[in-house]
C-alpha positions as CSV (number, residue, x, y, z in Angstrom):
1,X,0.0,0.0,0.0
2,X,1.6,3.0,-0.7
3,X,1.6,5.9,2.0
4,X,-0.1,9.3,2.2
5,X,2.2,11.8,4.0
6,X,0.6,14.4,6.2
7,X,2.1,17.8,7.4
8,X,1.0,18.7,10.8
9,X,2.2,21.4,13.7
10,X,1.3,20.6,17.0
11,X,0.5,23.9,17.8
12,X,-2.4,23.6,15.7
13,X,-6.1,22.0,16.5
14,X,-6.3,21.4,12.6
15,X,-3.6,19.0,12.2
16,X,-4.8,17.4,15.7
17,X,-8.2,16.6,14.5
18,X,-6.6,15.4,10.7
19,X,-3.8,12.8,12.9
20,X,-7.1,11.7,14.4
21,X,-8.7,11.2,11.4
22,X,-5.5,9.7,9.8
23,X,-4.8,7.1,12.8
24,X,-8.4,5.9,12.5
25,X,-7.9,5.1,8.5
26,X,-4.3,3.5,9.3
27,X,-4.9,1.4,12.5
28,X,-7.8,-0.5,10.1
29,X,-5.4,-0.9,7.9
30,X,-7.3,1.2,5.0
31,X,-4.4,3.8,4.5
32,X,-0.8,4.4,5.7
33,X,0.4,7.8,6.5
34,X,3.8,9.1,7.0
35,X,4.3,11.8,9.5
36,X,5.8,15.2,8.5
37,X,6.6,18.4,10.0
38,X,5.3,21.7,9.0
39,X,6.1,25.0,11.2
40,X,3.8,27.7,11.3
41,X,5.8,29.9,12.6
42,X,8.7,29.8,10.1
43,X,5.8,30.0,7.1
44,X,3.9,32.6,8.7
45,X,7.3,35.0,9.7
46,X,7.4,37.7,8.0
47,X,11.3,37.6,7.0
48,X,9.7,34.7,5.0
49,X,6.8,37.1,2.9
50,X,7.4,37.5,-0.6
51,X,10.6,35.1,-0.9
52,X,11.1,32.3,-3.2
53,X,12.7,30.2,-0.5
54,X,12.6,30.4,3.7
55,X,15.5,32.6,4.9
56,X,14.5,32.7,8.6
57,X,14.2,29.1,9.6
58,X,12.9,27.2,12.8
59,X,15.8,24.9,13.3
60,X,18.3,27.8,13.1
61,X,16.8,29.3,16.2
62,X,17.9,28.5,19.6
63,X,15.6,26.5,21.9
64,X,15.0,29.0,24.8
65,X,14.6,31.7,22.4
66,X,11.7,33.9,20.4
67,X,7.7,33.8,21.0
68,X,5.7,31.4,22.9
69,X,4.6,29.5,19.9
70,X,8.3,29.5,18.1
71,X,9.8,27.9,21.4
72,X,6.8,25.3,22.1
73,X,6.8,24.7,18.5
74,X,10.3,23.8,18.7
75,X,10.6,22.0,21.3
76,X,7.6,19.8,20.5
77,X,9.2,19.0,16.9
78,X,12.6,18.0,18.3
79,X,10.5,15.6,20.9
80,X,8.8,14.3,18.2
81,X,11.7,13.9,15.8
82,X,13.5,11.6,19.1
83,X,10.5,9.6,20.0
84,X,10.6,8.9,15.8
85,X,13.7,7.0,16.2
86,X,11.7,4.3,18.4
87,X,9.8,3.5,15.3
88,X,6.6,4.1,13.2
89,X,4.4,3.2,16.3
90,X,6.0,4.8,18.8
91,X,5.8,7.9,16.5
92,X,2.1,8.2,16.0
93,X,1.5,7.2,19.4
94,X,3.8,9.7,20.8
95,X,2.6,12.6,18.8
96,X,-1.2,11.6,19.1
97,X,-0.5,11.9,23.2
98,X,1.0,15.3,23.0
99,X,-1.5,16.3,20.7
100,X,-4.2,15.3,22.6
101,X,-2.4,17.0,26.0
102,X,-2.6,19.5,24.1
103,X,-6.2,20.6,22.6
104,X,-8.0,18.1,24.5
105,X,-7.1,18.6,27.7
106,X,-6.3,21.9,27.1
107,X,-2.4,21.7,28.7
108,X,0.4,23.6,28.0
109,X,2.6,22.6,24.9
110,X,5.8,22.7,27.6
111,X,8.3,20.2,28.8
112,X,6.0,18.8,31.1
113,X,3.6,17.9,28.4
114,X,6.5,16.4,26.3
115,X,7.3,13.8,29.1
116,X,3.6,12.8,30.0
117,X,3.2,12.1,26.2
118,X,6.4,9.9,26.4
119,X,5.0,8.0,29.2
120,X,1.4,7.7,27.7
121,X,3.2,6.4,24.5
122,X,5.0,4.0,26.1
123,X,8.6,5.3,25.1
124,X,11.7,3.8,26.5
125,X,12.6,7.2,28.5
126,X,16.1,6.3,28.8
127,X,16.6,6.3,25.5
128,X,13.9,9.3,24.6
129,X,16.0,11.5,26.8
130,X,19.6,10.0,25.3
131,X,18.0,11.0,22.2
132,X,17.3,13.9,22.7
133,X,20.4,15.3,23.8
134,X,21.2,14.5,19.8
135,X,20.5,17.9,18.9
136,X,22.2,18.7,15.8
137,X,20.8,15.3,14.0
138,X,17.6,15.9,15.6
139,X,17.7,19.8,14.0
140,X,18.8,18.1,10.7
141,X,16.0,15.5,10.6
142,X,13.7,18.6,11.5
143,X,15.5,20.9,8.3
144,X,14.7,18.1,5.9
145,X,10.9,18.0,6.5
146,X,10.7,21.5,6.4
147,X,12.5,22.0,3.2
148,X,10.1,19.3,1.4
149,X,7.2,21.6,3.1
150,X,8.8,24.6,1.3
151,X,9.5,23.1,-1.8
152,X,5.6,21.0,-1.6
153,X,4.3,24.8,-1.0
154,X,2.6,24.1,2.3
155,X,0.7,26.5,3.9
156,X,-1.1,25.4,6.6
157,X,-2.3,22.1,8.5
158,X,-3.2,19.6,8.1
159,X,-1.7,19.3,4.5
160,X,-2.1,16.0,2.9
161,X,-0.2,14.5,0.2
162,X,-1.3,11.7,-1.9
163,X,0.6,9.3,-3.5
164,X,-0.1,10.9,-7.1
165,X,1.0,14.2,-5.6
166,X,-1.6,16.0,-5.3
167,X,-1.8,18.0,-1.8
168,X,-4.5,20.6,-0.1
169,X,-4.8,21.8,3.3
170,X,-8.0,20.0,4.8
171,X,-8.9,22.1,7.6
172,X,-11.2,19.9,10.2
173,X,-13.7,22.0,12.9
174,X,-15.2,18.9,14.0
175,X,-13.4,15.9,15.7
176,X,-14.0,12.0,14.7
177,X,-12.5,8.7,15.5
178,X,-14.8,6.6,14.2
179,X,-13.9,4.5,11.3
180,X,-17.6,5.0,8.9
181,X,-17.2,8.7,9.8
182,X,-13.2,9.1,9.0
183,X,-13.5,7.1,5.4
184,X,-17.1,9.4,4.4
185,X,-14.7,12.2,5.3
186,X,-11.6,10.9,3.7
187,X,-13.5,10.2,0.6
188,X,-14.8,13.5,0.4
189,X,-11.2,15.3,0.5
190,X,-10.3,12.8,-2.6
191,X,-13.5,13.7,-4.6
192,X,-12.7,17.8,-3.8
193,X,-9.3,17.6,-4.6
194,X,-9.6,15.4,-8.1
195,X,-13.1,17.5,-8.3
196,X,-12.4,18.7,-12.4
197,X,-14.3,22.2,-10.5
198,X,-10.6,22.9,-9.6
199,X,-12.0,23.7,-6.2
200,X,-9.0,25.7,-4.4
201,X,-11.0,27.1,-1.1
202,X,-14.5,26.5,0.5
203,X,-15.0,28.9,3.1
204,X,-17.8,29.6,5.2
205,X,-19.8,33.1,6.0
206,X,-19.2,34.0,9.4
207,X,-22.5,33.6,10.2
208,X,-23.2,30.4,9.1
209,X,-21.1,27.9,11.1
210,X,-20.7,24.1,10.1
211,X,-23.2,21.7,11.3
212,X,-21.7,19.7,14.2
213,X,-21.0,16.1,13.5
């Protein structure tokens, strides 16, 4: 089966709800997904308006530096880069918990959060935190997903990439982890995306919120 790959920042309740959607698709064996890393904050700087190519970048910056989101953001990505080296499993799991930490239980994306989704994923946390004294690589790992973000044209996330290529931001309000739910939904971001309509955005009047699910 050939994998989807889907660009995510934990920062955002977006990419949550899509990892949700996209774990529910995988663990029934219907899709496979491999986990990228987007950063908000180095698309969204302004050093980065107008240019061809990032010149401020994420991984450049120290750890204890910049705005709340730039040093959460960072230090979740680095995490989530170490608990990687565990395996495939140990990835999803890992960055499911700290999502979930997160915008479901509404914690702080801190230190603290990083170690309780270690534990909740069942790391090895001897070797999580050998790991992540690895900076450099783990900075490296970090550069090369961000450059294929760049080069993809991500903008926001959830952005998914199929195996053709073809890649849209799927922004999700509402939450699901049920399998008939997740595929209807799935299905409906295929038949959008390969819609001949060339449909680029849907976006709702203010005053007209989505239906809850």
């Amino acid at each position: 089966m050939t994998s989807n790959t889907i660009f995510f920042d934990f920062v955002c309740p977006y990419a949550w709800r899509g990892l949700e959607l996209a774990q529910v698709l995988r663990k029934a064996g219907e899709q496979q997904f491999t986990l990228k890393h987007f950063s908000l904050v180095q698309g969204n700087h302004p050093d980065n308006a107008g240019q061809k190519e990032p010149v401020w970048w994420l991984t450049d910056q120290p750890g204890d530096a910049g705005e709340r989101f730039q040093k959460s953001s960072l230090l979740a990505f680095l995490a989530a880069v170490a608990a990687a080296r565990q395996g495939e499993e140990a990835s999803w799991e890992f960055s499911l918990a700290l999502f979930r930490a997160v915008h479901e239980d509404k914690k702080s994306l801190d230190e603290d959060a990083v170690m309780a989704a270690a534990k909740a994923a069942n790391l090895d946390l001897d070797g999580f935190a050998a790991d992540r004294k690895d900076e450099d690589a783990l900075r490296a790992s970090l550069r090369s997903d961000l450059a294929e973000s760049a080069e993809i044209g991500v903008f926001g996330t959830p952005t998914f990439v199929l195996p053709g290529g073809e890649a849209a931001y799927y922004r999700f309000e509402n939450l699901t982890r049920d399998l008939e739910t997740a595929r209807q939904w799935w299905k409906l971001y295929g038949e959008v995306l390969h819609s001949g309509a060339g449909i680029a955005t849907i976006k709702r009047a203010k005053n007209r919120p989505a239906k809850k699910a």
